[in-house]
C-alpha atoms as an extended CHARMM CRD file, in Angstrom:
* protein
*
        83  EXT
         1         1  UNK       CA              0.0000000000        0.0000000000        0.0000000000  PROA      1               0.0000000000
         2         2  UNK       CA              3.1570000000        2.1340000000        1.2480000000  PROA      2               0.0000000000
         3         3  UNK       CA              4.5690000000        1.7510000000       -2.4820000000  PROA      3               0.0000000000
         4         4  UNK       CA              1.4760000000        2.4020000000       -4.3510000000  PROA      4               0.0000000000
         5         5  UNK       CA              0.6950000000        6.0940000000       -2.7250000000  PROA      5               0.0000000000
         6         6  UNK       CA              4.5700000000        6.6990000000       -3.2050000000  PROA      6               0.0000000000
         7         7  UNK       CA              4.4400000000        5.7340000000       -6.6780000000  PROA      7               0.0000000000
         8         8  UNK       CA              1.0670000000        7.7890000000       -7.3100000000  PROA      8               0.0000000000
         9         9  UNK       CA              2.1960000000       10.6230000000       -5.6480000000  PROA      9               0.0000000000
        10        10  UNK       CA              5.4880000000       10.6890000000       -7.5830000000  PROA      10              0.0000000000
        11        11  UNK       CA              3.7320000000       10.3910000000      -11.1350000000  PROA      11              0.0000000000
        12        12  UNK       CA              1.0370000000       13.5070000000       -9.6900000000  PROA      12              0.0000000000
        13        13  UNK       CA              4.2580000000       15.2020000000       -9.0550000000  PROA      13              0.0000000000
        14        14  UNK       CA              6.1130000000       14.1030000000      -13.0200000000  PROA      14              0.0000000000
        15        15  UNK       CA              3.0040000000       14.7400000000      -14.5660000000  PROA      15              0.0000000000
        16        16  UNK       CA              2.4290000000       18.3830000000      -12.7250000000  PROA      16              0.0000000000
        17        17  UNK       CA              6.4990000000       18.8740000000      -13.5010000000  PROA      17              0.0000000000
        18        18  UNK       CA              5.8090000000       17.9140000000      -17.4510000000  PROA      18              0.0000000000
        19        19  UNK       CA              3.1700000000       20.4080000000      -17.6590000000  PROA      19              0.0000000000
        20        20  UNK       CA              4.7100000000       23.5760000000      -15.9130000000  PROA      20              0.0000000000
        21        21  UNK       CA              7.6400000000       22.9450000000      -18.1280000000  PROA      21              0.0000000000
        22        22  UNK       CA              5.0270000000       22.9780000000      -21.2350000000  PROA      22              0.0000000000
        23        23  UNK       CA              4.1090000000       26.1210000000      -19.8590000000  PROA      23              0.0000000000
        24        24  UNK       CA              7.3980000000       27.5600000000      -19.1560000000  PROA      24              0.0000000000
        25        25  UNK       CA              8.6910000000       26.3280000000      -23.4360000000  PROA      25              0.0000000000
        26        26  UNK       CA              5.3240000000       27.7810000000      -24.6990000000  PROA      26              0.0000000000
        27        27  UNK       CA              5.7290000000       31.0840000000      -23.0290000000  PROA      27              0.0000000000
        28        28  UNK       CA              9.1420000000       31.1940000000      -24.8820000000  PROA      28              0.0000000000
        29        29  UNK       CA              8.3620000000       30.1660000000      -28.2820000000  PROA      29              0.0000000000
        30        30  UNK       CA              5.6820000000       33.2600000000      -27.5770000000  PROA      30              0.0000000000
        31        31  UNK       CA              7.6840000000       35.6050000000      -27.2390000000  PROA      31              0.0000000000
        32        32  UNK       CA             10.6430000000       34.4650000000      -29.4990000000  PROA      32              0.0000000000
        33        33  UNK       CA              8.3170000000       34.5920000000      -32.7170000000  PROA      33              0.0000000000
        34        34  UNK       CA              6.4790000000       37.9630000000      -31.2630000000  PROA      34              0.0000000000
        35        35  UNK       CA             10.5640000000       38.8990000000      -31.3120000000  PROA      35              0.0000000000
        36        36  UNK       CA             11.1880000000       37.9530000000      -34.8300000000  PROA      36              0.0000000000
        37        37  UNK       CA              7.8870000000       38.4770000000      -36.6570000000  PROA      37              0.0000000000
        38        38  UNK       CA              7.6300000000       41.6430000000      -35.5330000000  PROA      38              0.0000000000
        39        39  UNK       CA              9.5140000000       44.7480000000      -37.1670000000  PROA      39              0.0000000000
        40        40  UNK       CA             11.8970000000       46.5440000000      -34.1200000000  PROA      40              0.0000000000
        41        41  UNK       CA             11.0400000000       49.6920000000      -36.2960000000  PROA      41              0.0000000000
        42        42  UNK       CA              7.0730000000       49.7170000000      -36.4600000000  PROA      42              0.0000000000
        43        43  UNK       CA              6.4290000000       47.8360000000      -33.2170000000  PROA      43              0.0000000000
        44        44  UNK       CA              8.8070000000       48.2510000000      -30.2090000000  PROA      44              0.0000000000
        45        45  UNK       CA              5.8620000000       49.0130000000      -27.9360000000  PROA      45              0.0000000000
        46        46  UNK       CA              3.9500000000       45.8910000000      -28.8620000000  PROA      46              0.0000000000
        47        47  UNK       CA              7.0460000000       43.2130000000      -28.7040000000  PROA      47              0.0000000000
        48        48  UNK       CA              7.8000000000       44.7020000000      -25.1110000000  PROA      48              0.0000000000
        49        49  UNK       CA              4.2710000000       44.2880000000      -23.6980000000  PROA      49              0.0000000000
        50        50  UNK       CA              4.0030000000       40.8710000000      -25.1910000000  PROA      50              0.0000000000
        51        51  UNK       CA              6.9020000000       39.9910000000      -23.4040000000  PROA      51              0.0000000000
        52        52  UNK       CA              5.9540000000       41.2740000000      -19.9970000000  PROA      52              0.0000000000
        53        53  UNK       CA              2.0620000000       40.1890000000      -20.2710000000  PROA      53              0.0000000000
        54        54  UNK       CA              3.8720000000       36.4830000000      -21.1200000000  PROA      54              0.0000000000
        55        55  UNK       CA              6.2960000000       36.7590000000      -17.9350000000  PROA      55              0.0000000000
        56        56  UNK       CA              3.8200000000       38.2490000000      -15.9910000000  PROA      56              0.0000000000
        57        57  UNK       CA              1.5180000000       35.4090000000      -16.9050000000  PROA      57              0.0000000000
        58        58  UNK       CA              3.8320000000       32.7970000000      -15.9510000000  PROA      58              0.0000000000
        59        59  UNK       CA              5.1920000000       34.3370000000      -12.4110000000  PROA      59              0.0000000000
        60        60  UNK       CA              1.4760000000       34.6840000000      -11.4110000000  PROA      60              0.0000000000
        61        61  UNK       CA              0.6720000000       31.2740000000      -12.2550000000  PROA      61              0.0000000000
        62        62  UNK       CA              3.6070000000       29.9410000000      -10.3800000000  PROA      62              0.0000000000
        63        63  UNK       CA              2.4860000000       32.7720000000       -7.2070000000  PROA      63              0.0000000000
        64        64  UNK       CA             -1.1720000000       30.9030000000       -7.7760000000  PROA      64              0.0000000000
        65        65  UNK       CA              0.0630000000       27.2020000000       -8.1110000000  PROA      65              0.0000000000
        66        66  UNK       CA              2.4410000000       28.0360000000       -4.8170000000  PROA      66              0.0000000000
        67        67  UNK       CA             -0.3530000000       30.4030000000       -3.0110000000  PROA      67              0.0000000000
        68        68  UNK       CA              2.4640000000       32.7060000000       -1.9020000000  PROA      68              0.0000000000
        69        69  UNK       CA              3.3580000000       36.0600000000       -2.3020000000  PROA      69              0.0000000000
        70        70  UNK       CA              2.1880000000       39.3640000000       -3.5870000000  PROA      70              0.0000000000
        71        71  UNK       CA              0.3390000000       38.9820000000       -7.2010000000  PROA      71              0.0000000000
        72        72  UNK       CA             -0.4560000000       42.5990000000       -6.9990000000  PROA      72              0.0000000000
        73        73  UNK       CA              3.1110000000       43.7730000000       -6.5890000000  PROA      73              0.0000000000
        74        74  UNK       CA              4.6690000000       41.5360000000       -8.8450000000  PROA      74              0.0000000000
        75        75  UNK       CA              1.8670000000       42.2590000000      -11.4140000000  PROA      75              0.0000000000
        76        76  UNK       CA              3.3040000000       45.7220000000      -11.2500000000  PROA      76              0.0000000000
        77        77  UNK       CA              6.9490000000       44.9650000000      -10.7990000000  PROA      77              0.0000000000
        78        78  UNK       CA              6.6580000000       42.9610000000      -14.0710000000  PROA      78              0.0000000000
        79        79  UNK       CA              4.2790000000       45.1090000000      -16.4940000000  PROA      79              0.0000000000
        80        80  UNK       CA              7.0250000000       48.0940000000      -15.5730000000  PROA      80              0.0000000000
        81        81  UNK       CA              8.1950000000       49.2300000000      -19.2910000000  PROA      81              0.0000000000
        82        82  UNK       CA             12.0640000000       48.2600000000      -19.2800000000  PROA      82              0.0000000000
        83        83  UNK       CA             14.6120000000       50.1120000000      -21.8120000000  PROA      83              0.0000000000
């Protein structure tokens, strides 16, 4: 019985691992073709806010997932325009 819970937790735990890290490869191809498809010139504004929604996104899931810390204030630490 011992081995069965460990084994079932430990395969909760893989499966929840594979998915955040789907998450976390996602987010990246995201922004890495909002990076290339879009022109530096024309859209600087719009490459930088996809990039911080997309970070923002993933920080607050992982604040959600861990039900720590301040969403609000990392919400605004993160949506802060960098440059």
């Amino acid at each position: 019985m011992l081995v069965f819970r460990t084994n079932s937790s430990y395969a909760r735990w893989l499966d929840a691992r594979q998915q955040w890290g789907l998450i976390v490869n996602t987010s990246r191809t995201l922004v890495r073709q909002a990076v290339t498809s879009l022109p530096e010139a024309r859209c600087p504004e719009l490459r930088d806010a996809i990039a911080r929604w997309t970070v923002a996104f993933v920080r607050l899931s992982k604040l959600h997932l861990r039900e720590g810390g301040d969403a609000e204030e990392d919400l605004q630490r993160e949506m802060q325009p960098r440059g």
